[in-house]
VEXDREN-2710 file (C-alpha; in Angstrom, 1 decimal):
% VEXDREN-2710
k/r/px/py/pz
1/UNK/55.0/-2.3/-58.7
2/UNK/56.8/0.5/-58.5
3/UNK/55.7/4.1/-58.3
4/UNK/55.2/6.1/-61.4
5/UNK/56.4/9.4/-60.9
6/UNK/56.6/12.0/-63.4
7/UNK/60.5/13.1/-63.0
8/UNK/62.0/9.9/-60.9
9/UNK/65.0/10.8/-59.7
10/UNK/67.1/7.5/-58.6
11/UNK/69.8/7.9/-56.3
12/UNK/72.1/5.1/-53.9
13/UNK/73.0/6.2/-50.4
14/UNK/76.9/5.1/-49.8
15/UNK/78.4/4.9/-46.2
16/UNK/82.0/3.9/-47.2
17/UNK/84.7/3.1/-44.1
18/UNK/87.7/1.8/-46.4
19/UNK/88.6/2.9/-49.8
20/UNK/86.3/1.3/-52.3
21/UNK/84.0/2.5/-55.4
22/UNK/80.4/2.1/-56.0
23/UNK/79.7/1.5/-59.5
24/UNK/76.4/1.5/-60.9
25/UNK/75.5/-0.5/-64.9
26/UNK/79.4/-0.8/-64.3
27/UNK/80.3/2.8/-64.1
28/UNK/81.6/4.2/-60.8
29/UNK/79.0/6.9/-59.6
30/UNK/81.4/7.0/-56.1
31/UNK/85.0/6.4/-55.6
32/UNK/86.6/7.3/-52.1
33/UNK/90.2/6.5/-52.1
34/UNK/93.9/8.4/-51.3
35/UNK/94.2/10.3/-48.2
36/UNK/90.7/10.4/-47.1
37/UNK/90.8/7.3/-46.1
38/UNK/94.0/7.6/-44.3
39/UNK/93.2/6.9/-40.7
40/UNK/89.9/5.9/-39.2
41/UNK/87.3/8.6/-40.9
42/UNK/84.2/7.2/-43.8
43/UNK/82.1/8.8/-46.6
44/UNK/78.5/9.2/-46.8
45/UNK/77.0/10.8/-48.8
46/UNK/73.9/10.6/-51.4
47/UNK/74.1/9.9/-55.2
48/UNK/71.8/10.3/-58.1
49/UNK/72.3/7.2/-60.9
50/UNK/69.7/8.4/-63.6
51/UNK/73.0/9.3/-66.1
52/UNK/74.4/6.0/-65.9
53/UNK/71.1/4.3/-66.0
54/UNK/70.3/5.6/-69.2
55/UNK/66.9/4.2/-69.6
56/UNK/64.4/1.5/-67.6
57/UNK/65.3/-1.9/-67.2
58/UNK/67.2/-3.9/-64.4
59/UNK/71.2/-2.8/-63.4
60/UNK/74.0/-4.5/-61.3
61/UNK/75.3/-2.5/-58.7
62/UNK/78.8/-3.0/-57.1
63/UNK/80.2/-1.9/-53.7
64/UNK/83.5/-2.8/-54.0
65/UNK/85.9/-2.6/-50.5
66/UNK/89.5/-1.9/-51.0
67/UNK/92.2/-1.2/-48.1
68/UNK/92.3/2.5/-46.4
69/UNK/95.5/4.2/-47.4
70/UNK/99.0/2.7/-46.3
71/UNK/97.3/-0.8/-45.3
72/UNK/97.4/-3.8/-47.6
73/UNK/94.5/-5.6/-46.6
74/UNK/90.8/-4.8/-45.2
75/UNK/90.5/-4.9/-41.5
76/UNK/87.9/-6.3/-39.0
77/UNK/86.9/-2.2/-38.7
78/UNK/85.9/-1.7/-42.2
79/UNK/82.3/-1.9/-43.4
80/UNK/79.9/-0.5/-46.4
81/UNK/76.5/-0.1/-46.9
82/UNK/74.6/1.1/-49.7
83/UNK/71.2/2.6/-49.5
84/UNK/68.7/3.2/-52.9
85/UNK/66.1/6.3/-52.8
86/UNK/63.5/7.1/-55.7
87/UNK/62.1/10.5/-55.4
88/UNK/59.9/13.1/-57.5
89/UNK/62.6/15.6/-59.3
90/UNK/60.3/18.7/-58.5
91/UNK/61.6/20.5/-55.3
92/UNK/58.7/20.9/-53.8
93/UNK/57.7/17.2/-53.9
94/UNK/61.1/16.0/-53.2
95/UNK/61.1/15.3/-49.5
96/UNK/57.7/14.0/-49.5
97/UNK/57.8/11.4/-51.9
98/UNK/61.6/10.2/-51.3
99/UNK/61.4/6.4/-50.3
100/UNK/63.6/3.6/-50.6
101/UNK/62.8/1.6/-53.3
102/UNK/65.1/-1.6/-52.9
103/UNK/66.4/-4.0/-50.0
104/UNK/69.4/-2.4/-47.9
105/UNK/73.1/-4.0/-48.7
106/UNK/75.5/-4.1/-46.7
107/UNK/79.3/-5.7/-45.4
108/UNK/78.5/-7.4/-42.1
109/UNK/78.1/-5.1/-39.7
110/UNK/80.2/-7.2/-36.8
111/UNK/83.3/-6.9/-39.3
112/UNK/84.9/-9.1/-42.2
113/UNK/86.4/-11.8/-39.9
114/UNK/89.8/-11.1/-38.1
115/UNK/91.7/-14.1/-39.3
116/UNK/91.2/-13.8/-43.0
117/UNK/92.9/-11.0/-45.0
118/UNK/90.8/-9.4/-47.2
119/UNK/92.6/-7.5/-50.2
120/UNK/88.8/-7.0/-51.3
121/UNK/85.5/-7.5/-50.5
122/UNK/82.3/-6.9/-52.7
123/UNK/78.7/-6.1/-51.8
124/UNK/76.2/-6.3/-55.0
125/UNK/72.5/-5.8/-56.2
126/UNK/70.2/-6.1/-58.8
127/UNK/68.1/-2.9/-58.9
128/UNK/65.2/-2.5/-61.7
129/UNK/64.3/1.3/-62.5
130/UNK/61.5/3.0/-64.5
131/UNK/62.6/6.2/-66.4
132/UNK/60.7/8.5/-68.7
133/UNK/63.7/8.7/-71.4
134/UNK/66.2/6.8/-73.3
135/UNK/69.5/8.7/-73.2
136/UNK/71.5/8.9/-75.9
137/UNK/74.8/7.5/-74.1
138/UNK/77.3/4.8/-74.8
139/UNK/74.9/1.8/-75.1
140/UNK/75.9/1.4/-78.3
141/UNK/79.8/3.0/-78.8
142/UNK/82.7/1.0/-79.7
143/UNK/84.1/-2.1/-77.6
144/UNK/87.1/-0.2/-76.0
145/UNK/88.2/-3.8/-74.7
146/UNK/88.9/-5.3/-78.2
147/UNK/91.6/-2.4/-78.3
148/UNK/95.3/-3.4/-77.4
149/UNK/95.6/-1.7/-73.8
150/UNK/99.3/0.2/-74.6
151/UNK/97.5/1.4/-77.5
152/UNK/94.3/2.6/-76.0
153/UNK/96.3/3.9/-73.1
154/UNK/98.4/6.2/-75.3
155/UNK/95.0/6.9/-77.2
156/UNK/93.5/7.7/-74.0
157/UNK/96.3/10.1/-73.4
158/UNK/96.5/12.0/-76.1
159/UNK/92.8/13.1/-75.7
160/UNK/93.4/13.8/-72.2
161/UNK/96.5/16.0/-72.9
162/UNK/93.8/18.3/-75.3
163/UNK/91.6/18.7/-72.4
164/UNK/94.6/19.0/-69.9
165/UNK/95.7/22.3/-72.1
166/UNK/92.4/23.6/-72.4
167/UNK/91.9/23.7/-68.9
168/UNK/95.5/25.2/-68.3
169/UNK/94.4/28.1/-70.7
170/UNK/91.3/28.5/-68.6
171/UNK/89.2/28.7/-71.6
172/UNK/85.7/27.5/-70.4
173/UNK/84.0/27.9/-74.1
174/UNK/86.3/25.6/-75.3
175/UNK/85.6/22.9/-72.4
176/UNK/82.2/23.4/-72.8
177/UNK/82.5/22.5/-76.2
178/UNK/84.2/19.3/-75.5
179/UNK/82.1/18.5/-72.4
180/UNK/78.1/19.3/-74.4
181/UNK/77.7/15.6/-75.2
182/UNK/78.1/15.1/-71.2
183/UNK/76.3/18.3/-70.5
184/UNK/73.6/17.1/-73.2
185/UNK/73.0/13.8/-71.0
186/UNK/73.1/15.1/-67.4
187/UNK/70.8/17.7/-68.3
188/UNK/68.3/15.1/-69.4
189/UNK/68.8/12.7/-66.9
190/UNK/68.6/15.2/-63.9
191/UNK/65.5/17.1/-65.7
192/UNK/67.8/20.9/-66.2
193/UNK/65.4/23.8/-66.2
194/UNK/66.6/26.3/-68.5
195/UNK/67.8/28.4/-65.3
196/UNK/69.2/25.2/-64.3
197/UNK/71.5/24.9/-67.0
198/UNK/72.0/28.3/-67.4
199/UNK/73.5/28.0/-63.5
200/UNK/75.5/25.5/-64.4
201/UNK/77.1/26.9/-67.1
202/UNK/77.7/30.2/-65.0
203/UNK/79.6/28.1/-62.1
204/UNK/81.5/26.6/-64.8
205/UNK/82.6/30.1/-65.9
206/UNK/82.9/31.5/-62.3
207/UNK/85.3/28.1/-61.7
208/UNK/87.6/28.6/-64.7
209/UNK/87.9/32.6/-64.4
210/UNK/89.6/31.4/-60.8
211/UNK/92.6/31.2/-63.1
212/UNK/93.7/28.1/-60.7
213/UNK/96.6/26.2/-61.5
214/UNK/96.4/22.2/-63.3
215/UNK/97.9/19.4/-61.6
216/UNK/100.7/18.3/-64.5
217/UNK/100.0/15.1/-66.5
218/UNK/102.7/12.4/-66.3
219/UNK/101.8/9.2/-67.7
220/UNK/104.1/7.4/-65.3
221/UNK/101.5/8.4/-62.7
222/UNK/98.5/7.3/-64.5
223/UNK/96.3/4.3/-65.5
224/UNK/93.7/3.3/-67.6
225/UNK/90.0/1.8/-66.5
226/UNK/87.7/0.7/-68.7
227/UNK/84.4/0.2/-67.4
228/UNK/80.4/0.3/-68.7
229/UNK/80.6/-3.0/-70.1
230/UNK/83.8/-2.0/-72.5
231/UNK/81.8/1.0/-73.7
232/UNK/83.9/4.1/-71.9
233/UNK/87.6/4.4/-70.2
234/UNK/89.1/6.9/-68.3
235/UNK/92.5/7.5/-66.4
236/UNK/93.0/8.0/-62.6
237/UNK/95.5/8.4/-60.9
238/UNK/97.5/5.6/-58.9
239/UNK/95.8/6.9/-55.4
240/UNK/92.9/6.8/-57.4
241/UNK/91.8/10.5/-58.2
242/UNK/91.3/12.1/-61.4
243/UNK/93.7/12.5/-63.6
244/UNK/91.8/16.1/-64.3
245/UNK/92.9/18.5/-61.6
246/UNK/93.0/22.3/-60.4
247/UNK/94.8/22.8/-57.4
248/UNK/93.2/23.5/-54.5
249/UNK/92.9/27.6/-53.8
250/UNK/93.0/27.0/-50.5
251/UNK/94.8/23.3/-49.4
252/UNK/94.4/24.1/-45.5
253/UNK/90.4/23.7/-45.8
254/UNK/89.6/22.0/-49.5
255/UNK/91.2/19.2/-51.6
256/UNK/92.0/20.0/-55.4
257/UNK/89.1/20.3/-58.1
258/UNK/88.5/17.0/-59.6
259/UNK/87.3/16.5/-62.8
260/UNK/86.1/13.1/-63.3
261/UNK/86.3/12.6/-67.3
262/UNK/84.6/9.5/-69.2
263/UNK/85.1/9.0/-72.5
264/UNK/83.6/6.8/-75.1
265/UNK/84.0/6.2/-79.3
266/UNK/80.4/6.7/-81.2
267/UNK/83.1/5.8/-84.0
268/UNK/86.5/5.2/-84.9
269/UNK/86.2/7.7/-87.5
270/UNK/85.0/10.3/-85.0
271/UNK/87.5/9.3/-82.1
272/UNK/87.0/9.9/-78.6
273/UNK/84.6/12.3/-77.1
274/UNK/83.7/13.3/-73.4
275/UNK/80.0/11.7/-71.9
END
């Protein structure tokens, strides 16, 4: 039986040495691909899941391998392993109370054999959480797949073009506007104090009075993933960043700002909408 904590907070634990994604109820929580994985460097790093999760019940999760940068295949070297923590929210029981809740998985460890060449390899679960909430997500939005993909793409685009020019005008009430069903969610799902949100929403601020300059649009350079079971798309780009981006302030010790956008379609009458 699992533990019943107040404020659960449900997170996976990626160690990532290739490019890959960890997606989580079908919705990448981690992607690590482009020049980060140009060489012989990985990614670790911690995760919370709760805003994909939605509400209790059991989810597939999906390490997915693809090759480092410049390689066409996975070598021997490459391996992932994925990690799951459950925690109290509070801070101060936090630490305490963190404990894995679910078996380790992993890529074996002594490599993916030498003679085989991998384009991909996949590692995958079955977790079951226990949440205090049902979020009002995209369980029950349009199916994005029964859409013709060259017209969803250019469907796609012209929403992300809006958001493109709002963010080039640095107007952050406007974003916020466009971003509160998202904002509505994560607050729920990660348990927002009102100084929480309220420090959120002044980073925000802080971020977009950097006057910082977008990364242009060009369709050419772009493509469209659908993911959460059909439920929400987004675009990346073809090294597989956002399509979303400031330029970095400072490109000698920080990557561009990357702003991963999902959308998804309550209704065709009200179009598409950031979650």
């Amino acid at each position: 039986m699992m533990s019943k904590f107040e404020k659960p907070i449900y997170s996976v634990y990626s160690t990532i040495y290739s490019s890959g994604t960890i997606k989580v109820n079908d919705v990448p929580v981690v992607d690590w691909y482009g020049e980060d994985t140009n060489g012989t460097g990985g990614y670790s790093g911690d995760t919370i899941i709760n805003q994909v999760l939605l509400q209790s019940g059991k989810y597939k999760v999906v390490g997915k391998m693809l090759p480092r940068k410049n390689k066409k295949t996975i070598t021997e070297e490459e391996v992932m392993s994925l990690d799951f923590y459950l925690a109290e929210a509070d801070s101060d029981k936090w630490k305490k109370s963190r404990h894995k809740f679910h078996p380790k998985i992993e890529s074996p460890w002594d490599g993916l054999s030498e003679n085989i060449n991998y384009p991909t390899f996949e590692i995958s679960t079955e977790i079951e959480v226990e949440l205090p909430f049902v979020l009002d997500g995209w369980q029950n939005s349009e199916d994005l797949s029964e859409i013709k993909e060259e017209d969803l793409f250019a469907e796609v685009l012209s929403t992300y073009r809006q958001i493109h020019a709002v963010m080039a005008s640095h107007n952050v009430t406007k974003f916020l506007e466009l971003s509160k069903e998202k904002m509505a969610l994560q607050e729920q799902a990660f348990y927002f104090s009102e100084e929480r949100k309220k420090s959120f929403m002044n980073g925000a601020t802080e971020l977009f009075n950097q006057k910082l300059e977008i990364v242009p649009l060009d369709a050419s350079s772009l493509q469209l993933e659908i993911m959460g079971y059909g439920k929400l798309v987004r675009l990346i780009r073809i090294d597989g960043s956002a399509a979303l981006q400031y330029k970095s302030p400072d490109s000698k010790t920080q990557g561009n700002v990357e702003f991963d956008t999902k959308l998804h379609m309550r209704s065709k009458e009200k179009g598409f909408s950031i979650i």
